[in-house]
KOLDREN-441953 format. One line per 2 residues: number of its first residue (from 1); for each residue x, y, z of N, C-alpha, C. Coordinates in steps of 0.2 Angstrom, whole numbers, always signed. Layout:
<patis>
NUM	X Y Z X Y Z X Y Z | ...
</patis>
This chain:
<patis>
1	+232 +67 +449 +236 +63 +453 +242 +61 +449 | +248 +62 +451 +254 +61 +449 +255 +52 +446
3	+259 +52 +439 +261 +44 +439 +267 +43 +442 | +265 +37 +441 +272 +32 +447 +277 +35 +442
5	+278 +35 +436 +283 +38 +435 +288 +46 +437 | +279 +49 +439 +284 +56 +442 +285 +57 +448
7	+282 +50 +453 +285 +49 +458 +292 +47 +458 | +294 +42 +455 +300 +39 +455 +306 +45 +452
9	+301 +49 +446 +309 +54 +446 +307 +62 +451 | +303 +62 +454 +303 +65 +459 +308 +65 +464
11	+308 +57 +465 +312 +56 +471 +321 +57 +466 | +321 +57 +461 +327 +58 +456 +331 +63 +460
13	+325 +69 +461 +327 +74 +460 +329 +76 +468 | +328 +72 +474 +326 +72 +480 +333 +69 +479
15	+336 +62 +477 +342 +60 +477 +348 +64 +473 | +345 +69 +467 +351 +72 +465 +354 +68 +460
17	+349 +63 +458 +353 +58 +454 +347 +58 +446 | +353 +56 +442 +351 +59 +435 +345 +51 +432
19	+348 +46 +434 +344 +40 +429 +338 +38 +435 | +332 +37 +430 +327 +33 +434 +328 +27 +436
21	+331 +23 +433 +331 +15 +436 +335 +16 +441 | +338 +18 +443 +340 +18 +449 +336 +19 +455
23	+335 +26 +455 +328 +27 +458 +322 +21 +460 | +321 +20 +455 +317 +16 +457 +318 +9 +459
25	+325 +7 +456 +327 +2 +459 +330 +2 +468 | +329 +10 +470 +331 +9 +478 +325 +10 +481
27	+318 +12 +478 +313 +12 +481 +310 +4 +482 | +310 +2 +477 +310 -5 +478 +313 -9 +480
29	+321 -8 +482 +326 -10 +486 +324 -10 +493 | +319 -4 +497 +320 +0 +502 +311 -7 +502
31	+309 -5 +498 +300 -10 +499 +303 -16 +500 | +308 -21 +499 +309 -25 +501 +311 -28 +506
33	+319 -23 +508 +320 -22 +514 +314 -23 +519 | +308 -20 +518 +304 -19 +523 +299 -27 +523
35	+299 -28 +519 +296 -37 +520 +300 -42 +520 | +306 -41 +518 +312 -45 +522 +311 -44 +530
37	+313 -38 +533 +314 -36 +543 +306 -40 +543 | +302 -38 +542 +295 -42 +544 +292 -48 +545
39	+298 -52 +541 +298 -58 +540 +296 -61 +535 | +293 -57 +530 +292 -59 +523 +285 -57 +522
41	+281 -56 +517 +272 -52 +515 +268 -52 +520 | +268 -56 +523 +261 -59 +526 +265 -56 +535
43	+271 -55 +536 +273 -54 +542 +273 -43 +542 | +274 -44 +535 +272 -35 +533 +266 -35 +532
45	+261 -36 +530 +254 -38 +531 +251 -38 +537 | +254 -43 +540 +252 -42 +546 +252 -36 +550
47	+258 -31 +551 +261 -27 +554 +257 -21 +552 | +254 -19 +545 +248 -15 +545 +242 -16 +546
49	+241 -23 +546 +234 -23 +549 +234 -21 +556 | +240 -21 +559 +239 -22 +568 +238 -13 +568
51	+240 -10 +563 +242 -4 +563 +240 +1 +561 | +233 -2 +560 +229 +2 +556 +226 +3 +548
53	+232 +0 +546 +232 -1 +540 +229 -9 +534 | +224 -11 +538 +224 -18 +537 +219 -19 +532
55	+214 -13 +530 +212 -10 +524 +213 -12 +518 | +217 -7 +520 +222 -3 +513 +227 -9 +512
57	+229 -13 +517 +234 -17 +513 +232 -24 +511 | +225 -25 +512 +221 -31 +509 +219 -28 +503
59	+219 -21 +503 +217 -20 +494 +221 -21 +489 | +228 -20 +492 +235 -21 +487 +235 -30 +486
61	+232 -34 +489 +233 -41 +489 +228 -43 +484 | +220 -39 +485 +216 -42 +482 +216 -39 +472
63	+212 -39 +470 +212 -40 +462 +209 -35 +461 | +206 -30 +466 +202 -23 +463 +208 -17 +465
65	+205 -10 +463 +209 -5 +466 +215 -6 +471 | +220 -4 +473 +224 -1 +478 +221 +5 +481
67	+219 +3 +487 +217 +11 +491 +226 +13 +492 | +224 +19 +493 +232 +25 +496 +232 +25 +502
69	+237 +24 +504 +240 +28 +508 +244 +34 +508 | +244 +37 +515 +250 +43 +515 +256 +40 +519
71	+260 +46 +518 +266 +43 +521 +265 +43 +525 | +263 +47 +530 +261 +48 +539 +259 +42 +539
73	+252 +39 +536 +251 +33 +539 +254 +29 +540 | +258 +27 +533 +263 +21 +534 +269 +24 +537
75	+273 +26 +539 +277 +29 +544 +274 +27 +550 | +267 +28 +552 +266 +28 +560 +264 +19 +559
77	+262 +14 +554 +262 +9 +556 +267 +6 +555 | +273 +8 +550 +280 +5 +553 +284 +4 +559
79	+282 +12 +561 +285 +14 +566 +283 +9 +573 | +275 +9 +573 +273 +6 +578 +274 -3 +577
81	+277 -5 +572 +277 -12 +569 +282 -15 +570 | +287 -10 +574 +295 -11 +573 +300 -10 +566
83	+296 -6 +563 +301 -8 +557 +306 +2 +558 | +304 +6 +559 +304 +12 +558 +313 +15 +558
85	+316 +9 +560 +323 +9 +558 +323 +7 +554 | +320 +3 +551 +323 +2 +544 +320 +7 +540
87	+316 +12 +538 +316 +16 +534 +321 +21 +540 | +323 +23 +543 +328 +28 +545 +335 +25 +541
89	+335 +21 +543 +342 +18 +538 +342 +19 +532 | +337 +18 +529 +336 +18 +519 +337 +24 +517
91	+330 +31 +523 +333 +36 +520 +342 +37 +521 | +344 +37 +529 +352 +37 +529 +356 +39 +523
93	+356 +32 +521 +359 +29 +515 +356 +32 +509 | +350 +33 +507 +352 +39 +499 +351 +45 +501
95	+350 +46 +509 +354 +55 +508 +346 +60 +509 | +342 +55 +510 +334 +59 +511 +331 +60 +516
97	+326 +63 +517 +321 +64 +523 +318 +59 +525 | +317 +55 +529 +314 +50 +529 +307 +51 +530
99	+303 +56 +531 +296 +58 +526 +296 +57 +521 | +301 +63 +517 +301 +59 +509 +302 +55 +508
101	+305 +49 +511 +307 +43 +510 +299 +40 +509 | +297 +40 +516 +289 +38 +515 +283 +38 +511
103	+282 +45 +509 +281 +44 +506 +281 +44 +496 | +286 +42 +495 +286 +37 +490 +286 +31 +492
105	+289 +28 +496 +285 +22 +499 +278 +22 +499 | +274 +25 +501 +268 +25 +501 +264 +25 +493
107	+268 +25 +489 +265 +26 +481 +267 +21 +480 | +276 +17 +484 +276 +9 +479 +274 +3 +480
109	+275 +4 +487 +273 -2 +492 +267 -3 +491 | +262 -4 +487 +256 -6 +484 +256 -9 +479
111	+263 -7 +474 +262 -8 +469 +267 -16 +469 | +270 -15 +474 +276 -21 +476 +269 -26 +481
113	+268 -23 +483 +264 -30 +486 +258 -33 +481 | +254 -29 +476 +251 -30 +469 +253 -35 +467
115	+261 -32 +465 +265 -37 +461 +266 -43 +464 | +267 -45 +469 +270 -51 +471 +263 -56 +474
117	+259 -54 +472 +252 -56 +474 +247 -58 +469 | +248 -57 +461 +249 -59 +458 +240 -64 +456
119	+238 -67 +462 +231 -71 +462 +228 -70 +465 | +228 -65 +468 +225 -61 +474 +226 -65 +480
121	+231 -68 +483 +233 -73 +487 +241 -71 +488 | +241 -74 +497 +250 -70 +499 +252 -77 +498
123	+256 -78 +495 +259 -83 +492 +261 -86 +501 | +261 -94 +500 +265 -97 +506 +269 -98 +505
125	+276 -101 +510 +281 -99 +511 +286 -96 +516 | +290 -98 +515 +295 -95 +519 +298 -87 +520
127	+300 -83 +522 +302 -77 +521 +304 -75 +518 | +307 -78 +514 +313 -76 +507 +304 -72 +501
129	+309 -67 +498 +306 -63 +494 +309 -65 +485 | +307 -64 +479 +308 -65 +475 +311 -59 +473
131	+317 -56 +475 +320 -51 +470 +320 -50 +464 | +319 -54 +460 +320 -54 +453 +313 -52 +450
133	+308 -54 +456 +301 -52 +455 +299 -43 +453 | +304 -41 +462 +302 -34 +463 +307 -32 +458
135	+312 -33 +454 +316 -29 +450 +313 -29 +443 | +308 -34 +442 +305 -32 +435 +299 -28 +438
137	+297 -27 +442 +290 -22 +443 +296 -15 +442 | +302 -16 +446 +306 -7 +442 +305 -6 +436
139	+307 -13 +431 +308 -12 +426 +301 -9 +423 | +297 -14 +422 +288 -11 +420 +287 -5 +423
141	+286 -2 +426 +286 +3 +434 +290 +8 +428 | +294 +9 +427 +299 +13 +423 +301 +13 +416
143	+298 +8 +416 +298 +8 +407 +290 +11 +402 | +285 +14 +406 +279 +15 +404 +277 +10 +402
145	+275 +3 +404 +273 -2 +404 +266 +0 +407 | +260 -1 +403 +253 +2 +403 +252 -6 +407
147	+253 -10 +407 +251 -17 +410 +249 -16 +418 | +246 -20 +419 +243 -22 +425 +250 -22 +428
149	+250 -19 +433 +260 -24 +438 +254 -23 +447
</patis>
């Protein structure tokens, strides 16, 4: 199995662009986006469990494993969720396949909602997402931080 680090300069090499933070800061970028359009964690949470994915995305909230997903999956429960233009758009804008988009999505989006869940619980609240949250999960994410994220 591939680390999130060679997914993140995979997707490098898919962008054409030489630094990982970057990368990984538009993949995260792109993972928020998507809980922003949802309405915030639990309105993305929702949207996967309607959609098949309701599994797998209770495994990223609770405190054991992450199950995986593929891209396809998530792709088809975006897509049916309403969100499917906003990964159309994200790939757009850095210039990739919106497959490939996906699936690296599908390698962080677990790790982004991991992170922001933090007690095995979806924080209450309003929509608004914690940026400064998802941008140190790049940093640990990217700097070989062997820690739990």
């Amino acid at each position: 199995m591939a680390s999130l680090n060679d997914l993140l300069g995979g997707l490098g090499s898919l962008l054409g662009q030489g630094g990982q933070e970057g990368q990984g800061g538009s993949l995260i970028s792109v993972a928020g986006q998507l809980i922003d359009k949802a309405g915030g964690l639990q309105g993305l949470l929702n949207i996967l469990q309607q959609h098949g994915l309701g599994e797998a995305a209770q495994s990223w909230v609770g405190s054991g494993a992450n199950q995986q997903v593929s891209g396809d999956q998530l792709g088809q429960a975006l897509q049916n969720g309403g969100l499917g233009s906003v990964v159309q758009e994200a790939a757009g804008k850095l210039g990739v396949n919106p497959g490939d988009l996906l699936g690296q999505l599908s390698q962080v989006l677990p790790h982004a909602v991991d992170h922001l869940t933090p007690d095995g619980q979806v924080p209450q609240g309003g929509s608004g997402i914690d940026l400064g949250s998802l941008a140190s999960l790049a940093g640990s994410l990217l700097g070989g931080n062997k820690a739990q994220v």
